[in-house]
MIFI-394368 format. One record per residue (C-alpha): residue in three letters; y, z, x; residue number from 1. Coordinates in Angstrom, 3 decimals, decimal comma. Each point is the difference from the previous one (the first is absolute). Layout:
<rs>
     r         py         pz         px     k
   ALA          Y          Z          X   NUM
...
</rs>
This chain:
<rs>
     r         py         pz         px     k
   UNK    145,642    -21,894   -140,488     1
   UNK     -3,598     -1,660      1,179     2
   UNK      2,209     -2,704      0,805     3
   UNK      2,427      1,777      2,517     4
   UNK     -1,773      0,037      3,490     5
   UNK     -0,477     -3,829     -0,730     6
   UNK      4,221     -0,035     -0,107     7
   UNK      0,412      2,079      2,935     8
   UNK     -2,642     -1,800      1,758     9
   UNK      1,702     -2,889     -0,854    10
   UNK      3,376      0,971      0,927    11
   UNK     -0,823      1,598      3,549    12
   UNK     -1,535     -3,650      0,577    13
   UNK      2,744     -1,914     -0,406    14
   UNK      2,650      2,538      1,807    15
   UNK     -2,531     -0,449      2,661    16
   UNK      0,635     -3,589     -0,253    17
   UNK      3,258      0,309     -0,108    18
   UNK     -0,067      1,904      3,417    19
   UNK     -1,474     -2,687      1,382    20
   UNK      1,660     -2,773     -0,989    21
   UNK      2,962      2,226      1,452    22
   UNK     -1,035      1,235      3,188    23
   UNK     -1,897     -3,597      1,139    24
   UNK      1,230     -2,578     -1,936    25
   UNK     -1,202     -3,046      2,163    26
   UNK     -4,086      1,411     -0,283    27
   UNK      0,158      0,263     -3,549    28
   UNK      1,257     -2,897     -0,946    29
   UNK     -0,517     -3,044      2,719    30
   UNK     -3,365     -1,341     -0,116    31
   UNK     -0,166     -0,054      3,854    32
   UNK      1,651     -0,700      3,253    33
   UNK      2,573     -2,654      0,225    34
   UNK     -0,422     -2,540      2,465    35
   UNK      1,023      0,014      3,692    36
   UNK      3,365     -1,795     -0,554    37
   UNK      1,126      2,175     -3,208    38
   UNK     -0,723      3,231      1,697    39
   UNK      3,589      0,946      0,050    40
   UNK      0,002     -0,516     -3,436    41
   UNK     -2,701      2,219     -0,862    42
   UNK      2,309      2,984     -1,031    43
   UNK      2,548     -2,100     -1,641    44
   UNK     -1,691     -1,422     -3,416    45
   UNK      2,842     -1,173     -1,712    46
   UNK      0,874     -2,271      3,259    47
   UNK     -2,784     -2,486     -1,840    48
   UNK     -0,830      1,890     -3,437    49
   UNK      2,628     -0,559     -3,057    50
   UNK     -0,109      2,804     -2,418    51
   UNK     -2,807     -1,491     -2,639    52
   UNK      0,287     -3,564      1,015    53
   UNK     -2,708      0,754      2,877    54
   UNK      0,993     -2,163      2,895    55
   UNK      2,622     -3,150     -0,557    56
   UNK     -0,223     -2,473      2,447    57
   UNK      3,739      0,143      0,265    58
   UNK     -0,685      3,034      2,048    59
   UNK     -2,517     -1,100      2,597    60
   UNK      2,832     -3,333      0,365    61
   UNK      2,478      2,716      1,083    62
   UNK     -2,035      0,055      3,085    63
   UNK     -2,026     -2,775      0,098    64
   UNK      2,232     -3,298     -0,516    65
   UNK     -1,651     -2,502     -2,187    66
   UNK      1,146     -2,951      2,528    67
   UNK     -1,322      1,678      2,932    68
   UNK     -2,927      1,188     -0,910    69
   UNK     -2,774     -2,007      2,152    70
   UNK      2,541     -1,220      2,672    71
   UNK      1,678      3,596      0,637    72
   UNK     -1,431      3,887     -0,025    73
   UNK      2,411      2,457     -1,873    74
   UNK      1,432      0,892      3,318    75
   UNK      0,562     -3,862      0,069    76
   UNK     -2,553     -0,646      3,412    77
   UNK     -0,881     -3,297     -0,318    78
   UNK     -3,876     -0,697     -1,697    79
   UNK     -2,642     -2,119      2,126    80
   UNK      0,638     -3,077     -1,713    81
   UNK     -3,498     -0,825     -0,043    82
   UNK     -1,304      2,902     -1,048    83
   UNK      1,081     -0,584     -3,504    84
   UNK      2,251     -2,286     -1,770    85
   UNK      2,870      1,282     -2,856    86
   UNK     -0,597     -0,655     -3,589    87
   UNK      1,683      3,023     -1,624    88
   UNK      2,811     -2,272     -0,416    89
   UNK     -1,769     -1,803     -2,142    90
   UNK     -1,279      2,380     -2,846    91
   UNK      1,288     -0,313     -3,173    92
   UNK      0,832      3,757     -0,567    93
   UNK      0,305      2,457      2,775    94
   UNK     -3,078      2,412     -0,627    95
   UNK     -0,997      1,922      3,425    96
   UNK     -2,771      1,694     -2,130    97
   UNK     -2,117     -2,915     -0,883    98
   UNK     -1,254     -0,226      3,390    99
   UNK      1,055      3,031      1,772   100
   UNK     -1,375      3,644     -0,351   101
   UNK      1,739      3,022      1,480   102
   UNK     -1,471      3,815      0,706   103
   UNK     -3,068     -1,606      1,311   104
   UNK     -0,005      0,950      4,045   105
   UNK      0,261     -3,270      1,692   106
   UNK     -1,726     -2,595     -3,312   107
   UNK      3,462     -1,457     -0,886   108
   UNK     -1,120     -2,938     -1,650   109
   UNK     -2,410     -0,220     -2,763   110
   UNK     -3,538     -1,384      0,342   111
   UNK     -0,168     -3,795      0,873   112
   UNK     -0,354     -2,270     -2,839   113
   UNK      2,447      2,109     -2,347   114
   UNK      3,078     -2,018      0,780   115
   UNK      1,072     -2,212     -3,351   116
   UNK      1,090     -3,335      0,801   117
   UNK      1,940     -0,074     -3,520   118
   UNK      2,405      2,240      1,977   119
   UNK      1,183     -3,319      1,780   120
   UNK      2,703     -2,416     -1,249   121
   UNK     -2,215     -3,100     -0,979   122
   UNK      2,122     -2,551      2,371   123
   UNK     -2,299      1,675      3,025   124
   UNK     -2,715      1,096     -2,179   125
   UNK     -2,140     -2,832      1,147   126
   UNK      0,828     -0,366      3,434   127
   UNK     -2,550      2,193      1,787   128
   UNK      0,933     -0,689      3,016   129
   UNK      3,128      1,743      0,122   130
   UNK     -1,446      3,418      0,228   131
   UNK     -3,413     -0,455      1,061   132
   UNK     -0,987     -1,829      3,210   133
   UNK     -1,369     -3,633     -0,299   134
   UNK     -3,944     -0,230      0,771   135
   UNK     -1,180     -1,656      3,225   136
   UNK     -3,716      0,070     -0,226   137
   UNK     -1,912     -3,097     -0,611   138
   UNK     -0,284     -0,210     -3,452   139
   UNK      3,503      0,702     -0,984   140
   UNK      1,046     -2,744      2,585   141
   UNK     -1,092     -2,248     -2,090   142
   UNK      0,692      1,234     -3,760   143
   UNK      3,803     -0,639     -1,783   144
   UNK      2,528      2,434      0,322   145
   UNK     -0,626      1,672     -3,796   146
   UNK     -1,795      2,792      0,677   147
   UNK      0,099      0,511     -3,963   148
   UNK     -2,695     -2,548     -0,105   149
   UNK     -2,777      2,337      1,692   150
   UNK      1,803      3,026      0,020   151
   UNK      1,576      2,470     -3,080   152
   UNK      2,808      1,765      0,443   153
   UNK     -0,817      3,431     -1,708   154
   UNK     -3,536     -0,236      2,187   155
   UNK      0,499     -1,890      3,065   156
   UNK     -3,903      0,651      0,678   157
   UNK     -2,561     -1,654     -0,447   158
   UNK      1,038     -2,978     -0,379   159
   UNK     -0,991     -2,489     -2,722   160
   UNK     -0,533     -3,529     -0,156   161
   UNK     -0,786     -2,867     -2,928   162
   UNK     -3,119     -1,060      1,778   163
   UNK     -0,824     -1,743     -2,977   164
   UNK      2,227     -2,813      0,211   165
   UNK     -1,694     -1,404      2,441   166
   UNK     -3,493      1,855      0,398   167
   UNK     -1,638      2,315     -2,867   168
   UNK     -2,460      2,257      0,992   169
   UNK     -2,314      1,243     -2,349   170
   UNK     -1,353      3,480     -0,902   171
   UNK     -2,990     -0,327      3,158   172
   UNK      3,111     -0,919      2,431   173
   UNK      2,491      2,940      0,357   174
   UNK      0,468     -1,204      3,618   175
   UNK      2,784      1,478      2,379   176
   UNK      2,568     -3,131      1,455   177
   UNK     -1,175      0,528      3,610   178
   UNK     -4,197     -0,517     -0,890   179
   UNK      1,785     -3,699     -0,699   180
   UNK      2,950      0,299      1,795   181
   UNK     -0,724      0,282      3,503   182
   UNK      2,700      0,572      2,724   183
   UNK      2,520      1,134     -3,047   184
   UNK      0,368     -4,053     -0,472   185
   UNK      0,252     -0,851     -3,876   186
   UNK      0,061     -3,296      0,415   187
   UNK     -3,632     -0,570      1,114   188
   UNK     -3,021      2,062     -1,102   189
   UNK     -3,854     -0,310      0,083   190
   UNK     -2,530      1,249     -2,075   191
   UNK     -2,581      0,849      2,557   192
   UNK      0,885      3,637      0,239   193
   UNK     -2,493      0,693     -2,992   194
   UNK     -3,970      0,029     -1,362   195
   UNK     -1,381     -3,067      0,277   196
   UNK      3,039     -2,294      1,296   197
   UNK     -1,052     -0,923      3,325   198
   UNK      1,374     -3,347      1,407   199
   UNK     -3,739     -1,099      0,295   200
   UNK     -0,862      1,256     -3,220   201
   UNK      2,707     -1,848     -1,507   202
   UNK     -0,515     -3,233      1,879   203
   UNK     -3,567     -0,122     -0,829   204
   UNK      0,622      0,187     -3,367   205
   UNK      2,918     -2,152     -0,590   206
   UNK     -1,948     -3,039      2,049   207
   UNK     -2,754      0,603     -2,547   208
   UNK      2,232     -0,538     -2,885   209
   UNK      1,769     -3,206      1,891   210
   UNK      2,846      2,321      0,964   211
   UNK      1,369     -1,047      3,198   212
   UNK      3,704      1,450     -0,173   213
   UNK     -0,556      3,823     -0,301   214
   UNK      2,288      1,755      1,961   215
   UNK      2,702      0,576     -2,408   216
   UNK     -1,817      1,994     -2,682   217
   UNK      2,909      0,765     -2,532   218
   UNK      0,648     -3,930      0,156   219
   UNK     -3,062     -0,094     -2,582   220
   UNK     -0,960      3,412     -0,912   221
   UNK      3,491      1,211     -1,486   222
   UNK     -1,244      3,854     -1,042   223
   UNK     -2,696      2,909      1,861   224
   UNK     -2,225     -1,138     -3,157   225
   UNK     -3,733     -1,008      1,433   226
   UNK     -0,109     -2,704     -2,554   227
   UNK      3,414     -1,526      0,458   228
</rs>
């Protein structure tokens, strides 16, 4: 008997919940607004939502055709070309939910950096350029074409280079590329960005030591250590 306003409490909670799931649905259950372009579907859950099997991508493809999404809108206007270029053709499984979030206002797409490359077939899985605009500063002018050689897929930044293959930098030179680098060229560099390297510095002390060719440093000194 102690126990019996615990039921009733218990009960009158959930016929209240079952009032409200009743009388407004939609607010107890969606986790917020649907985007701009599904608001016609807001009332209508089972348009995208399969009984326990959440949402299949077979249902957002009964809008949304797999071979024109990028190049056409569902009502089939023609996309800005260069704006964007289509890929969805080229996933391995059709899975609108990797990427994109619904009953979020206007954030359709998940944060940047979430997309899985392993979602591509691995015939374009290398070829960057297909989806992603090439580079035209000055430094990628003059790099190869495999991005995969600075660059990670699953992090794009930063980027990361084996420096040490052809300069290692010890523990006392954690230096950033343009402080050698200047003008975002690779190919040349100078060391008179730092401490004590100062081209008269340097000459003064090579000339004492009979040093007459100094201007290529890493052409003798082939790491940041002070005794190499």
């Amino acid at each position: 008997m102690k126990r019996l306003p615990l039921y009733l409490s218990l009960a009158a909670l959930l016929l209240i919940l079952v009032w409200l799931s009743l009388t407004w649905p939609r607010e107890m259950f969606a986790p917020g607004p649907v985007q701009t372009a599904h608001a016609d579907l807001a009332e209508s859950c089972l348009k995208c939502h399969s009984l326990g099997q959440g949402v299949p991508a077979e249902n957002c493809l009964a809008c949304h055709k797999l071979n024109d999404i990028g190049v056409l809108s569902s009502q089939g206007v023609p996309l800005n070309p260069h704006k964007q270029k289509p890929f969805h053709q080229h996933l391995i499984a059709s899975d609108c939910q990797q990427c994109h979030l619904e009953h979020r206002g206007t954030q359709v797409y998940r944060q940047p950096g979430r997309f899985s490359h392993e979602l591509l077939q691995p015939a374009i899985r290398q070829d960057c350029a297909g989806c992603h605009p090439k580079p035209t500063d000055t430094l990628h002018r003059q790099v190869s074409n495999n991005c995969l050689e600075c660059h990670k897929a699953y992090q794009w930044k930063p980027a990361s280079f084996a420096h040490d293959d052809f300069f290692r930098f010890d523990r006392n030179h954690p230096a950033q590329c343009n402080l050698c680098h200047l003008q975002a060229s690779f190919k040349s560099y100078t060391c008179y960005e730092c401490h004590e390297h100062s081209p008269a510095r340097i000459e003064k002390k090579h000339l004492k030591e009979g040093i007459r060719n100094f201007n290529d440093c890493a052409r003798c000194h082939r790491s940041g250590d002070d005794d190499d």
